[in-house]
VOVEXKOL-864135 format. One record per residue (C-alpha): x, y, z; residue number from 1. Coordinates in steps of 0.2 Angstrom, whole numbers, m for minus. Example, Ala and Ser with C-alpha at 12.3 -4.5 7.8 and 13.67 -1.06 7.14 Angstrom:
2
+-------+-------+-------+-----+
:    xx :    yy :    zz :   n :
+-------+-------+-------+-----+
:    62 :   m22 :    39 :   1 :
:    68 :    m5 :    36 :   2 :
+-------+-------+-------+-----+
REM end
This chain:
332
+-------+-------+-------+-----+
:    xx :    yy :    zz :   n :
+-------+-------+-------+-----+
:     0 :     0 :     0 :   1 :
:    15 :    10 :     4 :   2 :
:    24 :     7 :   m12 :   3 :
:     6 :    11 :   m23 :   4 :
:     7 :    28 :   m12 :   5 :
:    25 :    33 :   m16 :   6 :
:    22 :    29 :   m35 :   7 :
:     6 :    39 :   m37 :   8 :
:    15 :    54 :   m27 :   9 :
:    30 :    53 :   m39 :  10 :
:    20 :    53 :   m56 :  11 :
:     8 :    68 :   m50 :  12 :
:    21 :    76 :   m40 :  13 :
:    37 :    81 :   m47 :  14 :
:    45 :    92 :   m32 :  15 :
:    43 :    73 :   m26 :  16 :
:    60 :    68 :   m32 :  17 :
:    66 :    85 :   m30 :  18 :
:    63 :    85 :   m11 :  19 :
:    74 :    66 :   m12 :  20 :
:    88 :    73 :   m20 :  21 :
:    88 :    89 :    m9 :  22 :
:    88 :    75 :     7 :  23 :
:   102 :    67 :     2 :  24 :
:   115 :    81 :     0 :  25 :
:   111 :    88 :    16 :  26 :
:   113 :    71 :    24 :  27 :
:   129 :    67 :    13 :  28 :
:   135 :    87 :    19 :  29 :
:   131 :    82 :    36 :  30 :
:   141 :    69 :    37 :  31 :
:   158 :    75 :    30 :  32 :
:   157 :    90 :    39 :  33 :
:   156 :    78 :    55 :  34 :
:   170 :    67 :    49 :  35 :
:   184 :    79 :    45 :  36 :
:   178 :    96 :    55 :  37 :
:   173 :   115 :    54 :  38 :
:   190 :   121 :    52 :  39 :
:   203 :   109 :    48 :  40 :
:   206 :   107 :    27 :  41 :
:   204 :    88 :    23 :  42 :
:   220 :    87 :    15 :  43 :
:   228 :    91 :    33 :  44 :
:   221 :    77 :    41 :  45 :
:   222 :    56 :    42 :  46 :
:   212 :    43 :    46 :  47 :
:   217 :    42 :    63 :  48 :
:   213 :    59 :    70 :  49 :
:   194 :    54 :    67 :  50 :
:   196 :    45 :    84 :  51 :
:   203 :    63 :    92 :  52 :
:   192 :    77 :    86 :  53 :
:   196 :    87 :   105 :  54 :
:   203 :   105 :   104 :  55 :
:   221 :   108 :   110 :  56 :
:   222 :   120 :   122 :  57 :
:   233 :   133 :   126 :  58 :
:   242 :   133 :   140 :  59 :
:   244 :   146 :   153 :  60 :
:   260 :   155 :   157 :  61 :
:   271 :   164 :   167 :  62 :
:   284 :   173 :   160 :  63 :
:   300 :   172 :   174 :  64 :
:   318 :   178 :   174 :  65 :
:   329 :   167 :   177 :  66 :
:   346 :   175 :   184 :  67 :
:   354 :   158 :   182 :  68 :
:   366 :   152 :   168 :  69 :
:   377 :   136 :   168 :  70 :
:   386 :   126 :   156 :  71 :
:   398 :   115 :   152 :  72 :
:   416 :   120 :   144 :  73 :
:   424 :   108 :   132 :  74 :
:   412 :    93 :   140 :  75 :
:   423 :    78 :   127 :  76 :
:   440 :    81 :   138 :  77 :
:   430 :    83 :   154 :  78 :
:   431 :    67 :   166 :  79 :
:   435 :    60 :   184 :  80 :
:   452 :    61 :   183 :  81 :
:   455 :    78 :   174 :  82 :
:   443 :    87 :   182 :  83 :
:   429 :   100 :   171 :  84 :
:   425 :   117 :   168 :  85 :
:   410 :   124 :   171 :  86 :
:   403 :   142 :   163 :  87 :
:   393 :   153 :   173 :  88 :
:   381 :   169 :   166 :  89 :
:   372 :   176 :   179 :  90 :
:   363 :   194 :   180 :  91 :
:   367 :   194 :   200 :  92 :
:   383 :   189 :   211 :  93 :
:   379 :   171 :   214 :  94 :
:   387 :   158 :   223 :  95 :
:   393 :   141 :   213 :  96 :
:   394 :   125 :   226 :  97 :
:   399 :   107 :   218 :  98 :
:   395 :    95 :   228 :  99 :
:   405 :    78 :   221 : 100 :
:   397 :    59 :   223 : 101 :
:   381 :    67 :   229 : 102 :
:   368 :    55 :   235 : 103 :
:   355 :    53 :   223 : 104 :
:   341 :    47 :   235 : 105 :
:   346 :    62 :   247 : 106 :
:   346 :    74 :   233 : 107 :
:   328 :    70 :   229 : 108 :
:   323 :    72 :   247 : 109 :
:   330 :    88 :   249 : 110 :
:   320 :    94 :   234 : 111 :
:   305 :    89 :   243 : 112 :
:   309 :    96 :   258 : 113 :
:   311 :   113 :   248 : 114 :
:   294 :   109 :   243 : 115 :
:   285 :   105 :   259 : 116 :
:   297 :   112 :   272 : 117 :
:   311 :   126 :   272 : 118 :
:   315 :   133 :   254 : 119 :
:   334 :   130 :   247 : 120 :
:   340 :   146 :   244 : 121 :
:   358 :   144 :   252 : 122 :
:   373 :   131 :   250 : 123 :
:   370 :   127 :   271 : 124 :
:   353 :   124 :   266 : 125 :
:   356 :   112 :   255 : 126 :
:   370 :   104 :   263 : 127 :
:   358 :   101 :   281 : 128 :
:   345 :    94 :   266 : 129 :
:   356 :    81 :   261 : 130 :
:   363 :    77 :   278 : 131 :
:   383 :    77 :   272 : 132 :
:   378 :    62 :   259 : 133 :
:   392 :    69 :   247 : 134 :
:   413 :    65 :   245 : 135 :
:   417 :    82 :   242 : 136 :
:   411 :   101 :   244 : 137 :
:   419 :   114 :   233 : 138 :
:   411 :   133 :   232 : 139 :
:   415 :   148 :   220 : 140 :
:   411 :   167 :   221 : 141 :
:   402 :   172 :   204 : 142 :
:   401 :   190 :   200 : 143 :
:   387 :   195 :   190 : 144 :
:   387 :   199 :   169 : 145 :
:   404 :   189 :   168 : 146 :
:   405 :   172 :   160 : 147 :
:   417 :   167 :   172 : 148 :
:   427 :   148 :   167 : 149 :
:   426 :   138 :   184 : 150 :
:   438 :   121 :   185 : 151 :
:   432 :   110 :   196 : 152 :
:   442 :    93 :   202 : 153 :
:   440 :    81 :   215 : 154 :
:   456 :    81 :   225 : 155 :
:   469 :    68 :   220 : 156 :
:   470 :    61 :   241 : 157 :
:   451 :    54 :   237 : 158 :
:   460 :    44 :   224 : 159 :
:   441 :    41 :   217 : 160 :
:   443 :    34 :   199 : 161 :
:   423 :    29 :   197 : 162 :
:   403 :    29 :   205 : 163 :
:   403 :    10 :   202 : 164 :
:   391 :     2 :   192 : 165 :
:   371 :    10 :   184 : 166 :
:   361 :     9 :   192 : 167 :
:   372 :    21 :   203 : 168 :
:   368 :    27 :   222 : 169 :
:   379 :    43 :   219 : 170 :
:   381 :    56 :   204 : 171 :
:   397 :    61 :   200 : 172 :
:   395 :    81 :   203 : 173 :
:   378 :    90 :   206 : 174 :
:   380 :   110 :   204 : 175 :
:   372 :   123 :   215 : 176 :
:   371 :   141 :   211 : 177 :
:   361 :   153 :   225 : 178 :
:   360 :   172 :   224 : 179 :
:   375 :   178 :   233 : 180 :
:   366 :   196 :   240 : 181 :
:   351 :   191 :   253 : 182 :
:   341 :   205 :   245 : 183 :
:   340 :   199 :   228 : 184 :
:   332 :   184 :   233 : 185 :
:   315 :   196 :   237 : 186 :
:   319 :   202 :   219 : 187 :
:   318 :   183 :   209 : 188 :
:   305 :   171 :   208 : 189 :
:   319 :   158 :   207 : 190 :
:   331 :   157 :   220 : 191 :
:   341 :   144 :   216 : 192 :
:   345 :   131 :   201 : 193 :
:   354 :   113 :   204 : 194 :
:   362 :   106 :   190 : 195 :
:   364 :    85 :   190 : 196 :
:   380 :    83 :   180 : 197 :
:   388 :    67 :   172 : 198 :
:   406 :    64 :   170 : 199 :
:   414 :    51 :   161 : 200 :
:   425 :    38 :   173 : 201 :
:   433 :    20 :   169 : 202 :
:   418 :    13 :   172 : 203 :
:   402 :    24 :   163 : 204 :
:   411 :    31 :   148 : 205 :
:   396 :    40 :   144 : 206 :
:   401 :    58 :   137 : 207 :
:   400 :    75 :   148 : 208 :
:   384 :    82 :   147 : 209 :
:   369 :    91 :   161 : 210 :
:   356 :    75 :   165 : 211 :
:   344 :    89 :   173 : 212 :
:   341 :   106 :   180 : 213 :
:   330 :   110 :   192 : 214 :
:   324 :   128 :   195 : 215 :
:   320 :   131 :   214 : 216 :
:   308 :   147 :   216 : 217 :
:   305 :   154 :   232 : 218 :
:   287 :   149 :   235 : 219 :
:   292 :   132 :   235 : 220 :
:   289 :   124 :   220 : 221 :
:   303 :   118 :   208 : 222 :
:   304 :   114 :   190 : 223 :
:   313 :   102 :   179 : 224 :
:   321 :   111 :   165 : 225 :
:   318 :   105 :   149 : 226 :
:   327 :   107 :   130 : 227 :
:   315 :   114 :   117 : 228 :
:   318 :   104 :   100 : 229 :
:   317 :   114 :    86 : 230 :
:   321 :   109 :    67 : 231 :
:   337 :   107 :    63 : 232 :
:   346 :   118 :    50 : 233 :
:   354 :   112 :    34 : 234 :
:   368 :   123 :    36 : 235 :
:   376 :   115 :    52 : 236 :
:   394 :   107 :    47 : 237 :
:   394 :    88 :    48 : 238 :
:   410 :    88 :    59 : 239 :
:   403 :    95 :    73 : 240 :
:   391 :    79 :    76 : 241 :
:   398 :    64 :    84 : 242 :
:   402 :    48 :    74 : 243 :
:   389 :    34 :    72 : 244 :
:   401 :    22 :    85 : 245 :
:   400 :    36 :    99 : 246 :
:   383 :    37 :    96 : 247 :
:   381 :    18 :    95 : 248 :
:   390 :    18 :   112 : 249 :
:   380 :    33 :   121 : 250 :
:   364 :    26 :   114 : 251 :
:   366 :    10 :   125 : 252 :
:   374 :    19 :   140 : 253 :
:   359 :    27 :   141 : 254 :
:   347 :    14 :   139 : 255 :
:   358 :     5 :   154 : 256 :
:   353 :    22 :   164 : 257 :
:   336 :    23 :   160 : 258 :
:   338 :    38 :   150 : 259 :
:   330 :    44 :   134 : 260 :
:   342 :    51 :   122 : 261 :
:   330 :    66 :   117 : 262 :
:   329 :    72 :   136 : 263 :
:   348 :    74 :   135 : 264 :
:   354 :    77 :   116 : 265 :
:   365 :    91 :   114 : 266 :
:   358 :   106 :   106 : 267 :
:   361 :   108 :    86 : 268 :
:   362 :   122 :    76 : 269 :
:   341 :   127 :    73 : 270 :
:   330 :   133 :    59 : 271 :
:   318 :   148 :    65 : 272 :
:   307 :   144 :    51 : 273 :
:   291 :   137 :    51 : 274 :
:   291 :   118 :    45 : 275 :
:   276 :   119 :    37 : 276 :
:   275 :   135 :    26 : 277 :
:   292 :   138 :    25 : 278 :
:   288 :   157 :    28 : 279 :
:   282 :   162 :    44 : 280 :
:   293 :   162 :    61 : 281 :
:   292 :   148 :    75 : 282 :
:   281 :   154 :    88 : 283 :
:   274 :   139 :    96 : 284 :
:   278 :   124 :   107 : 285 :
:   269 :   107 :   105 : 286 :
:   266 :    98 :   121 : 287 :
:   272 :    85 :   127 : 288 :
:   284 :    81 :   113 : 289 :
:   292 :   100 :   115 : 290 :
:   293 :   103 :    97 : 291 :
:   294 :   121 :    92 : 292 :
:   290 :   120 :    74 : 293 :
:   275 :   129 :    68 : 294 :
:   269 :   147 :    65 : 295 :
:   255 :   157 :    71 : 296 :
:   246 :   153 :    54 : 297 :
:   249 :   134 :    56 : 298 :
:   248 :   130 :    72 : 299 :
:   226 :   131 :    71 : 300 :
:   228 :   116 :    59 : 301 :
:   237 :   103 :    67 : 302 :
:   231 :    90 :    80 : 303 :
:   248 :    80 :    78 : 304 :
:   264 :    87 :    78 : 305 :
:   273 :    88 :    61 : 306 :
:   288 :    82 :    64 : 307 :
:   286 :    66 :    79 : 308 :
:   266 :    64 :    75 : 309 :
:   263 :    63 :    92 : 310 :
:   244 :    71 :    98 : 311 :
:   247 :    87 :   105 : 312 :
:   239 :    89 :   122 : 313 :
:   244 :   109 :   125 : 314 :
:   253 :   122 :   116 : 315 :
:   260 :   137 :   121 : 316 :
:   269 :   152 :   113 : 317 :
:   288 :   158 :   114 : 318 :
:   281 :   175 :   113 : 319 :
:   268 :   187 :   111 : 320 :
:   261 :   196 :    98 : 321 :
:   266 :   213 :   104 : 322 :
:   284 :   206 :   109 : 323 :
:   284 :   202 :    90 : 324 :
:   279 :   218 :    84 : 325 :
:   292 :   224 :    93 : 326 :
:   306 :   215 :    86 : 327 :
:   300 :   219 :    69 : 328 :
:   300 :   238 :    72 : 329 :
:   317 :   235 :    77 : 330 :
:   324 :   226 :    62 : 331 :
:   316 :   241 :    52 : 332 :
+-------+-------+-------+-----+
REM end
C-alpha cells in the first residue's frame, strides 16, 4: 500500500524527487562536515585523528627571569680524573657550590623538603637537606654579567677513579648556584637552580653532558628544566656531530641508565622557520613532545605534531604578539 502511495505521489508530483535529491545532499554534507571538521582542510588530516576530534588547548604561562646560567666548557676532555670546567652567566653575584658523589636518594629528598618544608636558597641549606651524603664540597664566588670559566676537580687524596656500576647510588657532581646578596632573593622568583651533571670515569664512559636542571623558586615549587627541539638547519657542518660508533656507544649507555636520548641530546644548530610553510617564524611549542616548529598561521591546523606525529595535548607560545611587533619595528 505504501509502495502504490510513493508511486502515485511521484507521477503527480514532481517536487517529489526533488525533495529526495535535496535530502540526500544535506545528509551526505552532514556527514563529511562531521567526519573531517569545521576548520581543519581535509587534506591536513588522516584517518586516525577521526578518533581525536578534541581541541588543543593553550596553555597558561608565566613569564620568569631566570638570573641563572650554567654550562659546560669543552664537556669531550671533561672526566673524573681531569677534572671539568664549568661556565657561569648570571645577572646577580651568585654563589657556585659542587658538591662531588652526591647522593641521589638524598638529593631528591632535599628537593622535597624545599617543597614542603624550608625553601633551598643557600649552600647550608642544601648541605643540612642532604645530611653530608656527598665526597666532596667545593664553592665559588660568581660576579654578575661575567662568564666566568670555573675548573672544578676532585682532590687527587680521594683517589676516586669511578661511581661503580648503573644503576648508581651517587652522581658524579651536582652543581648549585644561589644568589649571593640576601636582597635579591626578594627580587627573583627563582632562588636557586641545581644542576645534576655526568662525568665520564673507567667505568660509565658515557660523554659530559647536564642530566637535569631543576629551578627552585622561592614559593616552594621547583621545576625540571627541559630542552625545546626545534628543526634542525641544513647549514650545520657535519664535523661537529659525533660519529655513528660514539653514538652507538652513548645510545646504550643510556638505555643501561634509564635515560631517553632526546631528554639529554646536545643542542644543534636550529632553523627559526616554520616547517610547514616555509615562511612564517616559529612561535609555538607542542606539548608533550616539545617541538617548536609551527607558526602562528599553522599552528590552528594541526592536532599532531609535524615532525614526531605525536597528539598534541597543550601548546604554548615563545612570545607574544606585541613582543613580535616589537622586534619587527626594530629590524626596520
Amino acid at each position: 500500500m505504501a509502495a502504490v502511495f510513493l508511486v502515485t505521489l511521484y507521477e503527480y508530483s514532481p517536487l517529489f524527487y526533488i525533495a529526495v535529491v535535496f535530502t540526500c545532499f544535506i545528509v551526505t554534507t552532514g556527514l563529511v562536515l562531521g567526519w573531517f571538521g569545521w576548520d581543519v582542510p581535509v587534506i591536513l588530516r588522516n584517518s586516525e585523528e577521526t578518533q581525536f576530534n578534541t581541541r588543543v588547548f593553550k596553555k597558561q604561562m608565566r613569564q620568569v627571569k631566570n638570573p641563572f646560567g650554567l654550562e659546560i666548557t669543552n664537556p669531550s676532555s671533561a672526566s673524573i680524573s681531569t677534572g671539568i670546567t664549568l661556565t657561569t652567566d648570571c645577572l646577580e653575584d651568585s654563589l657556585l657550590t659542587c658538591y662531588w658523589g652526591c647522593s641521589v636518594q638524598k638529593l631528591y629528598e632535599a628537593l622535597q623538603k624545599h617543597f614542603y618544608c624550608f625553601r633551598i636558597s643557600t649552600p647550608q641549606a642544601l648541605e643540612d637537606a642532604l645530611y653530608s651524603e656527598y665526597l666532596y664540597q667545593e664553592q665559588y664566588f660568581i660576579k654578575k654579567d661575567s662568564k666566568e670559566e670555573i675548573y672544578c676537580q676532585l682532590p687527587r687524596d680521594t683517589k676516586i677513579e669511578d661511581f661503580g656500576t648503573v644503576p648508581r647510588s651517587r652522581y658524579p657532581l651536582v652543581a648549585l648556584l644561589t644568589l649571593a646578596d640576601e636582597d635579591d632573593r626578594e627580587i627573583y622568583d627563582i632562588i636557586s637552580m641545581v644542576s645534576v651533571i655526568h662525568i665520564p670515569d673507567k667505568t660509565y664512559k658515557l660523554s659530559c653532558r647536564i642530566l637535569y636542571q631543576y629551578l627552585l623558586l622561592a614559593q616552594g615549587q621547583f621545576h625540571d628544566l627541559k630542552q625545546l627541539f626545534m628543526s634542525a638547519n641544513n647549514n650545520s657542518t657535519p664535523s661537529s656531530n659525533p660519529s655513528p660508533e660514539e653514538k652507538s656507544i652513548d645510545q646504550s649507555l643510556l638505555e643501561k641508565a634509564g635515560l631517553s636520548e632526546s631528554e639529554v641530546e646536545p643542542p644543534e644548530e636550529n632553523s627559526k622557520d616554520c616547517v610547514v610553510c616555509q615562511n612564517g617564524s616559529v612561535n609555538w611549542v607542542l606539548l608533550p613532545c616539545r617541538h617548536t616548529c609551527l607558526c602562528d598561521g599553522c599552528v590552528r591546523y594541526f592536532q599532531q605534531c609535524p615532525m614526531c606525529r605525536q597528539f598534541v595535548q597543550e601548546s604554548f607560545t615563545l612570545c607574544s604578539q606585541k613582543e613580535q611587533e616589537k622586534d619587527k619595528q626594530k629590524a626596520l
